[in-house]
KELOPA-910906 format. One record per residue: residue in three letters; y, z, x of N, C-alpha, C, O in turn. Coordinates in pm, 1 decimal. Layout:
<nodes>
+-----+----------+----------+----------+----------+----------+----------+----------+----------+----------+----------+----------+----------+
|  aa |     n_yy |     n_zz |     n_xx |    ca_yy |    ca_zz |    ca_xx |     c_yy |     c_zz |     c_xx |     o_yy |     o_zz |     o_xx |
+-----+----------+----------+----------+----------+----------+----------+----------+----------+----------+----------+----------+----------+
| ALA |        Y |        Z |        X |        Y |        Z |        X |        Y |        Z |        X |        Y |        Z |        X |
...
+-----+----------+----------+----------+----------+----------+----------+----------+----------+----------+----------+----------+----------+
</nodes>
This chain:
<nodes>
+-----+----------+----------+----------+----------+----------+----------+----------+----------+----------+----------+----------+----------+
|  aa |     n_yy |     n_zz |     n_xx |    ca_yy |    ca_zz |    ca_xx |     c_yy |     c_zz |     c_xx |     o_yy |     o_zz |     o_xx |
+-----+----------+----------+----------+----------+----------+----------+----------+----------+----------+----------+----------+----------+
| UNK |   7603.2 |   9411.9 |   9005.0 |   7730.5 |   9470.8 |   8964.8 |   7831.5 |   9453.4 |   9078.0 |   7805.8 |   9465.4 |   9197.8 |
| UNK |   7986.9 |   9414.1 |   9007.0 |   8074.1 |   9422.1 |   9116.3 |   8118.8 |   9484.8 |   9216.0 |   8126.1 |   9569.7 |   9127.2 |
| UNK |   8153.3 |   9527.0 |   9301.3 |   8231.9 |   9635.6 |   9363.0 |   8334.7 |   9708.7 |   9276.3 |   8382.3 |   9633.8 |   9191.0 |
| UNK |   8361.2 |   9778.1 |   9274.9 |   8499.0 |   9820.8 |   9291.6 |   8562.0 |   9897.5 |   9398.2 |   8503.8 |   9982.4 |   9465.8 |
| UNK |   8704.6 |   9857.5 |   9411.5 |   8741.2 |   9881.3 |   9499.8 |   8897.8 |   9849.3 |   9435.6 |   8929.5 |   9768.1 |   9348.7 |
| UNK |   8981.5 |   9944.6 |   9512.1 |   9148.9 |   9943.5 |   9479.4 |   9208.9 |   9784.3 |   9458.8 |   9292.3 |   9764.1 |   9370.6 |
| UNK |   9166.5 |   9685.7 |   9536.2 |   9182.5 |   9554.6 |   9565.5 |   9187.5 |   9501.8 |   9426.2 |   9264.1 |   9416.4 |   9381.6 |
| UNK |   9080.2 |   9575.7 |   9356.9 |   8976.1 |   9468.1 |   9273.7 |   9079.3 |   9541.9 |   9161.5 |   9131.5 |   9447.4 |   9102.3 |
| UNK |   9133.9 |   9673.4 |   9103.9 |   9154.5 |   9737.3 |   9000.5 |   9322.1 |   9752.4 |   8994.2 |   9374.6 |   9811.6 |   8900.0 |
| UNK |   9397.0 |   9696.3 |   9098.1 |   9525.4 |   9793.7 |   9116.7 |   9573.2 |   9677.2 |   9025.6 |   9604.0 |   9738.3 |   8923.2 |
| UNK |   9597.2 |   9548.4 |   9002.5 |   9681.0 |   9517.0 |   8898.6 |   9660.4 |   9546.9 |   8746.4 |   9719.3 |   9482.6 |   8659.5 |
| UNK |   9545.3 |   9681.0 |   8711.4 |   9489.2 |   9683.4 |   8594.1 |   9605.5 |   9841.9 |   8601.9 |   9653.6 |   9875.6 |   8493.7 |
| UNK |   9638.1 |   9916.9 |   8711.7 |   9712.0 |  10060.1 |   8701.1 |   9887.2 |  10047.0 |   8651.3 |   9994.4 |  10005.5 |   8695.5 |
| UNK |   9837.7 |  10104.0 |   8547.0 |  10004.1 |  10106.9 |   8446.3 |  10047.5 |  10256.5 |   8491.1 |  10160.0 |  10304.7 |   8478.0 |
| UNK |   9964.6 |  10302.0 |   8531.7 |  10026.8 |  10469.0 |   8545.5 |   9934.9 |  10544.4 |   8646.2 |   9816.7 |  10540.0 |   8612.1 |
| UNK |   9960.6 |  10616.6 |   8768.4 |   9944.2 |  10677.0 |   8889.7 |   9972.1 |  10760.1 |   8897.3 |  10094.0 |  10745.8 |   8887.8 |
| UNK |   9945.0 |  10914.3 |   8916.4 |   9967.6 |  11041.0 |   8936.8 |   9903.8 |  11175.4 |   8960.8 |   9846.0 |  11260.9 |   8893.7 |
| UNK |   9948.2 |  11151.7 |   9116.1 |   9867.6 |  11224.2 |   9183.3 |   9966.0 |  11390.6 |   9139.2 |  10082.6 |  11429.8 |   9144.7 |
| UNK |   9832.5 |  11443.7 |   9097.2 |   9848.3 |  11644.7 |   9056.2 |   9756.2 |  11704.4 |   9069.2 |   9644.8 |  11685.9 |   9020.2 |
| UNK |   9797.9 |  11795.2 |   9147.5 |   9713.6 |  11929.4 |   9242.2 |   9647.2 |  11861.4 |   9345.6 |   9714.5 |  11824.2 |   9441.7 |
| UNK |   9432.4 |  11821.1 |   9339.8 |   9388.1 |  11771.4 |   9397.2 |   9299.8 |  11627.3 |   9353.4 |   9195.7 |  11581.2 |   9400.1 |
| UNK |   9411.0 |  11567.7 |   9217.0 |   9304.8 |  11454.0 |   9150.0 |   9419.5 |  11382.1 |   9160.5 |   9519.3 |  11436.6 |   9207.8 |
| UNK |   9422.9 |  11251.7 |   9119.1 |   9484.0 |  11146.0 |   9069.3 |   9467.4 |  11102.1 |   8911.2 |   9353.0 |  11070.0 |   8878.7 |
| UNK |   9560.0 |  11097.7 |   8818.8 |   9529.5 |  11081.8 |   8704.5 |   9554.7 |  10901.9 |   8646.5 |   9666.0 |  10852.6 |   8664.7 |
| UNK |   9516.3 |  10872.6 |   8623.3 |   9529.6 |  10725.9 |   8590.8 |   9563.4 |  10664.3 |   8469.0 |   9509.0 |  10729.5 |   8379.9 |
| UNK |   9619.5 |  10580.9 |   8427.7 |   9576.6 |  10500.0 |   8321.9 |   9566.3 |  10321.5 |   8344.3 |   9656.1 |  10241.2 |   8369.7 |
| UNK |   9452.7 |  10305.5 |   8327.8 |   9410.5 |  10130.7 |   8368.9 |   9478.4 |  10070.5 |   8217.3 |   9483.9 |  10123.9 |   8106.5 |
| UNK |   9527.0 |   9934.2 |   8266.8 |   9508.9 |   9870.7 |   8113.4 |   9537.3 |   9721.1 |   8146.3 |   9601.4 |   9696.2 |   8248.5 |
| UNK |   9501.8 |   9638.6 |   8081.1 |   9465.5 |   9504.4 |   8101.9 |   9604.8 |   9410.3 |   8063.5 |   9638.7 |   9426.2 |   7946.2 |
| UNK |   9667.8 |   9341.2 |   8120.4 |   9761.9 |   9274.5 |   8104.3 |   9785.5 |   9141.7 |   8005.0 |   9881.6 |   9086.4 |   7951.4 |
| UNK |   9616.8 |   9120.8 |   8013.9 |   9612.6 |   9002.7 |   7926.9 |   9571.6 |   9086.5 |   7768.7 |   9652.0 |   9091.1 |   7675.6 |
| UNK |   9437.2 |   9146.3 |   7763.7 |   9395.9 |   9198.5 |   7626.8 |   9444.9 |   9350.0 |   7597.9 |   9392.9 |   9409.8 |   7503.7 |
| UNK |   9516.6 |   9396.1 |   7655.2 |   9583.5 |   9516.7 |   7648.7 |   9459.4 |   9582.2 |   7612.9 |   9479.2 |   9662.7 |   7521.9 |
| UNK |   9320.6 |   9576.7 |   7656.4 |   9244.7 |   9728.9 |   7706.1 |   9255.0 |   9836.6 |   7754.5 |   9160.5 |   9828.0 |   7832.9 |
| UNK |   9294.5 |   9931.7 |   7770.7 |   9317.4 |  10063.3 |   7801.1 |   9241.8 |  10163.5 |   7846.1 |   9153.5 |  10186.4 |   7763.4 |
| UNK |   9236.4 |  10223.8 |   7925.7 |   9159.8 |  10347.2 |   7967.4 |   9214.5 |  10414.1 |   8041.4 |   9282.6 |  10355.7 |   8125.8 |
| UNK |   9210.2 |  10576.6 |   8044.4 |   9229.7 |  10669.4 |   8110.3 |   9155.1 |  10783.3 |   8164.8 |   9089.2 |  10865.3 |   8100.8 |
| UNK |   9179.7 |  10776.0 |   8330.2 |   9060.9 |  10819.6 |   8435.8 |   9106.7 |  10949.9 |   8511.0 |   9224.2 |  10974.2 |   8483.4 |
| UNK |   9058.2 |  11030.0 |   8586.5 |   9078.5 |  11062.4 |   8670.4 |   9000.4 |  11135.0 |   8770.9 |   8916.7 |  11211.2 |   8722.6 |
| UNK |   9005.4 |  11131.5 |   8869.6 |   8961.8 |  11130.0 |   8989.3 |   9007.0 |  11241.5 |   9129.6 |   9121.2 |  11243.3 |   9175.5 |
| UNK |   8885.1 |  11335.5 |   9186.1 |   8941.1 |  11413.1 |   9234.1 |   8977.5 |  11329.2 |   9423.1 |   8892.6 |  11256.0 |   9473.8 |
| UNK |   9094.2 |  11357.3 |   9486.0 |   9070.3 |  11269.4 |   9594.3 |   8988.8 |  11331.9 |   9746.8 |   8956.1 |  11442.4 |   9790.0 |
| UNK |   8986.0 |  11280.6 |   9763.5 |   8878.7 |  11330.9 |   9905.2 |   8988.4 |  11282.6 |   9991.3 |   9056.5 |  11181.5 |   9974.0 |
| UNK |   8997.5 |  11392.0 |  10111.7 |   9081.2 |  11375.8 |  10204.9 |   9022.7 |  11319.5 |  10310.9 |   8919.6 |  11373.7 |  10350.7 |
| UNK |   9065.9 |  11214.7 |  10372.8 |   9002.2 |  11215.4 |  10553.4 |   9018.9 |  11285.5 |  10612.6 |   9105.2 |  11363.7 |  10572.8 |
| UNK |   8965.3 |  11312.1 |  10728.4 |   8919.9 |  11422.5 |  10831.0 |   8935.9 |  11358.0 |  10981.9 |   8918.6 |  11414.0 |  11090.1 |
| UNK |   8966.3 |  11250.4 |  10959.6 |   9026.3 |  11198.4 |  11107.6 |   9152.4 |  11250.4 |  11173.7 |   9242.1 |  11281.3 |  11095.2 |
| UNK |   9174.9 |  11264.9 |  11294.6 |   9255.5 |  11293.4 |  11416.1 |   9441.4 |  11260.5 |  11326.6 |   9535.1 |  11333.8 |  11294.9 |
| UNK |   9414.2 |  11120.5 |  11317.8 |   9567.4 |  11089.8 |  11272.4 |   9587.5 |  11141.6 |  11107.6 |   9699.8 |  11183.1 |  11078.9 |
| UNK |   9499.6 |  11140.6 |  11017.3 |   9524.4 |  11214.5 |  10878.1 |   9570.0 |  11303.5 |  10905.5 |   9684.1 |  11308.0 |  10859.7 |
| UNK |   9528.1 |  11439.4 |  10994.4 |   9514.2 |  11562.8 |  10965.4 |   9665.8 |  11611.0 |  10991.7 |   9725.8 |  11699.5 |  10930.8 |
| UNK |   9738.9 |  11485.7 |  11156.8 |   9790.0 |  11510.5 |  11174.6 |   9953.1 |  11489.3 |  11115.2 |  10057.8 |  11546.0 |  11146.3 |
| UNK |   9916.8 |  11361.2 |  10997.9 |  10002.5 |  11349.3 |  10972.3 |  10058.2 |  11415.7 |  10845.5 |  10178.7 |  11431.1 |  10825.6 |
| UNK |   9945.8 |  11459.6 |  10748.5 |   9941.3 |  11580.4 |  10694.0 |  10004.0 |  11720.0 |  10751.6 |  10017.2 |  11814.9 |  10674.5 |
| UNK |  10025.9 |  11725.9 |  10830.5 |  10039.1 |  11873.6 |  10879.6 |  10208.5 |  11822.8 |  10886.2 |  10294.8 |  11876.4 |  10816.7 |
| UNK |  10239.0 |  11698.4 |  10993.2 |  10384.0 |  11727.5 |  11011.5 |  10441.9 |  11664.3 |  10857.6 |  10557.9 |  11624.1 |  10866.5 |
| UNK |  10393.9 |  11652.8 |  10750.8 |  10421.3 |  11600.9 |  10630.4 |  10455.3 |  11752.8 |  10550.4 |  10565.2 |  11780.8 |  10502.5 |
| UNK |  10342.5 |  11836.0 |  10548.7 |  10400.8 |  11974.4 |  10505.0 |  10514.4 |  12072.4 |  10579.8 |  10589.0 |  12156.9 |  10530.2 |
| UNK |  10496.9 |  12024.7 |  10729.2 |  10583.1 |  12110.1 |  10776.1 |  10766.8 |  12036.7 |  10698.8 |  10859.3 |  12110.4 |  10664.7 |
| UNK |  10768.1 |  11930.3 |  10693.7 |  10920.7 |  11859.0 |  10670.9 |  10935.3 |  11924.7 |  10523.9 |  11029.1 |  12003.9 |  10515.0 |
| UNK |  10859.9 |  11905.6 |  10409.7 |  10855.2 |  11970.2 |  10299.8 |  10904.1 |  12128.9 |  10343.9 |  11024.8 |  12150.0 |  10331.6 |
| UNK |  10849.3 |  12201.9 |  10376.5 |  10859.2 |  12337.4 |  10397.0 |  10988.1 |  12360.4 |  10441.3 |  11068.9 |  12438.9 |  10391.7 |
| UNK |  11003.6 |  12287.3 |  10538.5 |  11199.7 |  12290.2 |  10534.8 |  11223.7 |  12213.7 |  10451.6 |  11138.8 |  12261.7 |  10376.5 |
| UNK |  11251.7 |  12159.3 |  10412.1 |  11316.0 |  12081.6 |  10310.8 |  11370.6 |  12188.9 |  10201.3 |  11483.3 |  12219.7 |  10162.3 |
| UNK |  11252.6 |  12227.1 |  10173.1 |  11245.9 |  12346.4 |  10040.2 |  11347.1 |  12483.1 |  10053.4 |  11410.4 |  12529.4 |   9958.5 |
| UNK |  11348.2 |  12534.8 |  10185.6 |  11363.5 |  12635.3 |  10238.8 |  11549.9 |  12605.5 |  10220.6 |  11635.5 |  12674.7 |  10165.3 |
| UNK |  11561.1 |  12460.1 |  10300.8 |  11707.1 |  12458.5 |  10318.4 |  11732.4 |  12430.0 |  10131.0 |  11819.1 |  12483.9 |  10062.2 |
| UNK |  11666.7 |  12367.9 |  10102.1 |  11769.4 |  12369.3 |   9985.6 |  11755.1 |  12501.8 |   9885.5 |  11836.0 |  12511.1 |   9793.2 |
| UNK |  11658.4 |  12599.1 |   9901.7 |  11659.1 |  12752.5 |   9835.7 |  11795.2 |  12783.5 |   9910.7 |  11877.4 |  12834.0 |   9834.2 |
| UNK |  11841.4 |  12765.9 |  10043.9 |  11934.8 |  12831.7 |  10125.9 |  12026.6 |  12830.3 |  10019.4 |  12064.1 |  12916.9 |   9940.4 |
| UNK |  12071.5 |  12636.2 |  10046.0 |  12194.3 |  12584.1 |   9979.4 |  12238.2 |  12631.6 |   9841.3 |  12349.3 |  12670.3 |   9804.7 |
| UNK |  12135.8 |  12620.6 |   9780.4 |  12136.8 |  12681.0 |   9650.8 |  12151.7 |  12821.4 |   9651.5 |  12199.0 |  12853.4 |   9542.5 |
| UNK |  12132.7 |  12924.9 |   9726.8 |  12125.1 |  13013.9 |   9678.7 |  12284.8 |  13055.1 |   9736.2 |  12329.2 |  13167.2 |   9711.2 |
| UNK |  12374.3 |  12944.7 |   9822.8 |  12461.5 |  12972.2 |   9915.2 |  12577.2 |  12922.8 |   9775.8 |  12683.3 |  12984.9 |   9769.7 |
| UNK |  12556.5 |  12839.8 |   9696.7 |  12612.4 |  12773.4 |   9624.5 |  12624.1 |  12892.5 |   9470.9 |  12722.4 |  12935.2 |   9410.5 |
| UNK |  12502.0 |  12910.6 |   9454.7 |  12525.9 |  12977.6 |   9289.2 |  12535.3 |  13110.3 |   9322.8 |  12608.3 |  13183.6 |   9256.2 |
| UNK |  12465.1 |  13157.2 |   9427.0 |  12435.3 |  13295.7 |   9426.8 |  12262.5 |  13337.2 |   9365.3 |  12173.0 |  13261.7 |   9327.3 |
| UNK |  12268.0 |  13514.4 |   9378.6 |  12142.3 |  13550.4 |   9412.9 |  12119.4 |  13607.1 |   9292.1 |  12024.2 |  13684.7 |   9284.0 |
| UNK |  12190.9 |  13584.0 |   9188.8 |  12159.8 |  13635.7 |   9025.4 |  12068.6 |  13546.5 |   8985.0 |  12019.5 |  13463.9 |   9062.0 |
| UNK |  12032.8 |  13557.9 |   8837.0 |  11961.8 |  13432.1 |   8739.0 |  12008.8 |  13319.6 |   8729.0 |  11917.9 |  13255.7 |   8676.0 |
| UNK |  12112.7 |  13236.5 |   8749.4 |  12118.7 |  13135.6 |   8755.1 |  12017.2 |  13072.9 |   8868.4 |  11922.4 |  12994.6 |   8861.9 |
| UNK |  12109.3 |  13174.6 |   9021.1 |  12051.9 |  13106.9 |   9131.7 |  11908.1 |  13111.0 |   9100.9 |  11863.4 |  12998.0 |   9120.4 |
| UNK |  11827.7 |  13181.5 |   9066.2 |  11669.3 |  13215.7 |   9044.7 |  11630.5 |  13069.9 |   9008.3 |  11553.9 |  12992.3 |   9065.5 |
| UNK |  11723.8 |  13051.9 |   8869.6 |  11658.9 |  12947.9 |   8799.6 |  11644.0 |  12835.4 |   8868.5 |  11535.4 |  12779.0 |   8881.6 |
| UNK |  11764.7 |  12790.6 |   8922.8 |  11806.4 |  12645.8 |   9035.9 |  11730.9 |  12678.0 |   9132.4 |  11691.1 |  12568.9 |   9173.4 |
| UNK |  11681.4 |  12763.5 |   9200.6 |  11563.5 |  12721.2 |   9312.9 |  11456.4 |  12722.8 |   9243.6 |  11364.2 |  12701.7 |   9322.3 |
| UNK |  11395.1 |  12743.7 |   9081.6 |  11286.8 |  12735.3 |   9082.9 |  11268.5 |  12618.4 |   9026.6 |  11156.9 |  12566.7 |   9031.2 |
| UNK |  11344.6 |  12573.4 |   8981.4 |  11361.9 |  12398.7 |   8915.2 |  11360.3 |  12340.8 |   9069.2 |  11260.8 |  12271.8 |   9091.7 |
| UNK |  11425.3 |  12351.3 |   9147.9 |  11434.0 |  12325.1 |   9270.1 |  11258.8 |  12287.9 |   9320.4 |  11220.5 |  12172.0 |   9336.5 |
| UNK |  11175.8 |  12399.6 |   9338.0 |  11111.3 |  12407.2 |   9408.9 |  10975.7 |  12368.4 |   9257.7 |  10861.9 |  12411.6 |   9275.7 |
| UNK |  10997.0 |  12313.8 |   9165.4 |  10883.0 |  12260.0 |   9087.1 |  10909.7 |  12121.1 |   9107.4 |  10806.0 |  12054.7 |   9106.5 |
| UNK |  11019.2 |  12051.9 |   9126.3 |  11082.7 |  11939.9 |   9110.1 |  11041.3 |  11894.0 |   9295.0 |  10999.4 |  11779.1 |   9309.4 |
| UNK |  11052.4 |  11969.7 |   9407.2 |  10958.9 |  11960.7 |   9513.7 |  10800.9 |  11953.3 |   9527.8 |  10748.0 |  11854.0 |   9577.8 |
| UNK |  10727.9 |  12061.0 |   9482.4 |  10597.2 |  12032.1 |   9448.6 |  10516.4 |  11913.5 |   9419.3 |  10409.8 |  11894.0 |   9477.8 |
| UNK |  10568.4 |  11824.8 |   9321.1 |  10520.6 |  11688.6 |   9268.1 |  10523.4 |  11609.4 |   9394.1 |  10420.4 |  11557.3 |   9437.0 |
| UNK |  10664.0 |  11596.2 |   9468.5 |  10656.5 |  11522.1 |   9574.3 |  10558.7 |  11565.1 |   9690.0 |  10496.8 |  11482.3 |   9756.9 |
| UNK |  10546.7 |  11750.7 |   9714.6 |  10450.6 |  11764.8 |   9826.5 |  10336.1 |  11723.6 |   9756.4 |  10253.7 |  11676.3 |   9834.7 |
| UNK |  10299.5 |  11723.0 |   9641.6 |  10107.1 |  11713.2 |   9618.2 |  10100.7 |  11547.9 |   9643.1 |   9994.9 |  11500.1 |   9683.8 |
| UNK |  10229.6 |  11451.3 |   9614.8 |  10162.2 |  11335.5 |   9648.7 |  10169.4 |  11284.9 |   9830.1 |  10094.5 |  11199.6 |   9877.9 |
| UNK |  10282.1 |  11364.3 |   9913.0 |  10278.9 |  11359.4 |  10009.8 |  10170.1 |  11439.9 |  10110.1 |  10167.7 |  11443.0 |  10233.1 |
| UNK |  10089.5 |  11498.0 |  10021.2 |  10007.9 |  11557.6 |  10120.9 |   9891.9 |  11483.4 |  10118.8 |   9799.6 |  11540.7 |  10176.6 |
| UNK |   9863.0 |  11370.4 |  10070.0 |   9746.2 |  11265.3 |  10038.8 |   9759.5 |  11123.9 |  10119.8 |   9796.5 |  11054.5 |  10025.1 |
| UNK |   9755.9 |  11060.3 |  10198.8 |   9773.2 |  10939.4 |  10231.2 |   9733.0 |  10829.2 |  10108.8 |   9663.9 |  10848.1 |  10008.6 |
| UNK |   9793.2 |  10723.3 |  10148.9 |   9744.2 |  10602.7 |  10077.3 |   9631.1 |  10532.2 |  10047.4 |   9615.4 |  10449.5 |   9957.6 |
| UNK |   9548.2 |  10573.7 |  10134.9 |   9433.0 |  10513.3 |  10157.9 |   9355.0 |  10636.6 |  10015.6 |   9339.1 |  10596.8 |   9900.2 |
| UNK |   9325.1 |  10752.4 |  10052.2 |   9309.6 |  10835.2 |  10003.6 |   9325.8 |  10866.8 |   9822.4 |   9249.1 |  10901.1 |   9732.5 |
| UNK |   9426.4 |  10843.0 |   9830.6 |   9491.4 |  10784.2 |   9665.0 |   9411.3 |  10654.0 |   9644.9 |   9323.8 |  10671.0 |   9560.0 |
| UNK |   9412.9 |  10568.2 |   9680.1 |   9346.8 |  10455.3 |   9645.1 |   9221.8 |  10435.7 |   9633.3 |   9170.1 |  10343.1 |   9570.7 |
| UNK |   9152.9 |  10542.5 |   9707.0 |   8995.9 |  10566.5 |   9711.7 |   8951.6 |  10647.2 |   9582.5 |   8848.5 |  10637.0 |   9516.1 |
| UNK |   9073.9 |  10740.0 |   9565.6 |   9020.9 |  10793.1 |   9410.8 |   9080.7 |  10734.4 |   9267.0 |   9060.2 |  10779.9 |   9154.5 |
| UNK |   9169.6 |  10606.9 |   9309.6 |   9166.3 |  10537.2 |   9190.2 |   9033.7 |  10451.2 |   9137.5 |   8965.7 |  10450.4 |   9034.9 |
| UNK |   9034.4 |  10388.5 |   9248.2 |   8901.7 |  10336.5 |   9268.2 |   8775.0 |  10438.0 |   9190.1 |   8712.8 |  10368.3 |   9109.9 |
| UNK |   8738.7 |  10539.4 |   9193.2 |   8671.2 |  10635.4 |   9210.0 |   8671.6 |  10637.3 |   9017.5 |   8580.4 |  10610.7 |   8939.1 |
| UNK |   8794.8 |  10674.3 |   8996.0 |   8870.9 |  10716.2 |   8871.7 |   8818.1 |  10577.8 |   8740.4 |   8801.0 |  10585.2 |   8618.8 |
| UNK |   8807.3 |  10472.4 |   8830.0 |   8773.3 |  10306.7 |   8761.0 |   8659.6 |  10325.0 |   8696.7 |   8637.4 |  10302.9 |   8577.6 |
| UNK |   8574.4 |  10373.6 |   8792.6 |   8417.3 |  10352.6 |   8744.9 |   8382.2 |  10447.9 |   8616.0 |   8278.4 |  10410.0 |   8561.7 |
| UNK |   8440.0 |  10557.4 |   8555.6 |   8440.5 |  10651.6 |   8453.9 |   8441.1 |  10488.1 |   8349.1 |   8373.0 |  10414.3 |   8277.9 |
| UNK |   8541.3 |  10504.7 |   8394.8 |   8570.6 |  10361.6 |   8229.7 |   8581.0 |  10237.3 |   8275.9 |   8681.8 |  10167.8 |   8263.2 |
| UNK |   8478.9 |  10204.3 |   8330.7 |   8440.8 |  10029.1 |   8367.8 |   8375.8 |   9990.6 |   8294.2 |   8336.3 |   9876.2 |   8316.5 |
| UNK |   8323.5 |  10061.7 |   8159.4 |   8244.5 |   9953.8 |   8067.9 |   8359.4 |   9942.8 |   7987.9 |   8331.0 |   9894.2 |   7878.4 |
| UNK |   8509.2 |   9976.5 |   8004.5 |   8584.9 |   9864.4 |   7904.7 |   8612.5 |   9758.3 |   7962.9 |   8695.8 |   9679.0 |   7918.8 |
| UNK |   8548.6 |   9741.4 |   8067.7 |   8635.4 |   9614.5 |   8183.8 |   8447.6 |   9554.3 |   8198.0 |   8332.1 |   9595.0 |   8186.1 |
| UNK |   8538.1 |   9417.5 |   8234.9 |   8412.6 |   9323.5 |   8322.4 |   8481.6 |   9269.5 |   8432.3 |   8603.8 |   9276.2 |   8445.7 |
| UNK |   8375.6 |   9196.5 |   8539.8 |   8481.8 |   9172.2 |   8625.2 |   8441.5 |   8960.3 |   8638.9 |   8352.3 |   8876.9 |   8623.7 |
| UNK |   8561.2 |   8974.2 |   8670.9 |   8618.3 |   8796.1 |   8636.3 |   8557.4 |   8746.0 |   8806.3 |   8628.8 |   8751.8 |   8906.5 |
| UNK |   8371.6 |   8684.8 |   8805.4 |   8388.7 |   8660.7 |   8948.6 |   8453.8 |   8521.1 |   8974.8 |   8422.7 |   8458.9 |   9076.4 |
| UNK |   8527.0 |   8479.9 |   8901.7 |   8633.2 |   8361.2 |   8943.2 |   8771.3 |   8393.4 |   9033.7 |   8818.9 |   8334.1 |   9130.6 |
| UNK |   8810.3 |   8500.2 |   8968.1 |   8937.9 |   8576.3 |   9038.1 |   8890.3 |   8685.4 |   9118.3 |   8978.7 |   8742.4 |   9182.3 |
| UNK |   8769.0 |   8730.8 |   9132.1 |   8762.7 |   8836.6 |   9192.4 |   8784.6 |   8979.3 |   9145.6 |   8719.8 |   9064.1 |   9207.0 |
| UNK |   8863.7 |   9021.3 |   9048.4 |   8922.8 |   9142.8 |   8965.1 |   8830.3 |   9168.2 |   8844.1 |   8742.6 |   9116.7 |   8774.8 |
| UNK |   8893.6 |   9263.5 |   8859.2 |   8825.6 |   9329.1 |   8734.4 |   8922.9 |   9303.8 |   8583.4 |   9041.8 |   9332.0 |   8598.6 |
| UNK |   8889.8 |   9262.2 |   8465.3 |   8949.4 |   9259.7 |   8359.0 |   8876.7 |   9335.1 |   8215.2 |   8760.2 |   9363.6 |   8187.7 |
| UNK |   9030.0 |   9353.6 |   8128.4 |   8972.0 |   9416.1 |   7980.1 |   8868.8 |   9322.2 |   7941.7 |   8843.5 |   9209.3 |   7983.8 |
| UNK |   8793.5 |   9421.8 |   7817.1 |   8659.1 |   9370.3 |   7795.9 |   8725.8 |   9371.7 |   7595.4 |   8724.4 |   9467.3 |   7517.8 |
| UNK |   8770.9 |   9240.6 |   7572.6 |   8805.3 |   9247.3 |   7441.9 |   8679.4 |   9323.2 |   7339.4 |   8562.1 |   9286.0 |   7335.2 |
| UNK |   8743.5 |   9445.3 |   7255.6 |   8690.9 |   9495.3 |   7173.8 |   8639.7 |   9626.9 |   7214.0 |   8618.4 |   9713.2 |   7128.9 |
| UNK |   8614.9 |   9650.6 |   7362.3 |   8575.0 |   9762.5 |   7404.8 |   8613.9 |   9873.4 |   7379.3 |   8560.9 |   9971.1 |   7432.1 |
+-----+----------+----------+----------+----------+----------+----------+----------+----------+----------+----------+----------+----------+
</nodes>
């Protein structure tokens, strides 16, 4: 059996989205339009430079958020509107911290991860190296 590996699967990803602590996927084949949808919880590294770049990654978010609750709340005020605009505010932030708090590598390890659920709609092409739809699957 092939590997898999991000290398082998990423021109098969039509759709990527990293929420909470998984990545949600959808693979699909360019030539036989095979389809599948995966997902995958990601595992974080634990090395020196992850941790650290994680950390100053939440800290910029955390202001980020903060100044624009300010702005906003400096702008509409501290009634229900303002309520509403920082909380659209701060859901419309979230998406960006859950994928910024993951490195690349990391994401890619649980697409990868996410592949193997539904690799019997795929075979892999050892001419090209990749993985492809499995007509009829």
């Amino acid at each position: 059996m092939a590997e898999i590996t991000y290398a082998t699967v990423k021109h098969l990803v039509k759709q990527e989205k990293v929420e909470g602590g998984q990545v949600l996927c959808v693979f699909e084949c360019p030539q036989c339009g095979v389809r599948a949808e995966a997902n995958a919880p990601i595992e974080m590294q634990r090395d020196v430079r992850s941790v650290a770049e994680k950390t100053v990654k939440r800290s910029l978010f955390g202001s980020l958020s903060r100044g624009i609750s300010k702005a906003i709340g400096g702008a509409v005020g501290g009634g229900l509107a303002g309520q509403v605009a920082r909380s659209v505010s701060h859901e419309a932030l979230s998406g960006a911290r859950d994928k910024a708090s993951y490195s690349r590598p990391e994401i890619e390890g649980a697409v990868a991860r996410a592949f193997t659920s539904v690799q019997a709609k795929f075979t892999f092409d050892e001419a090209r190296g990749l993985w492809v739809g499995r007509p009829g699957a």
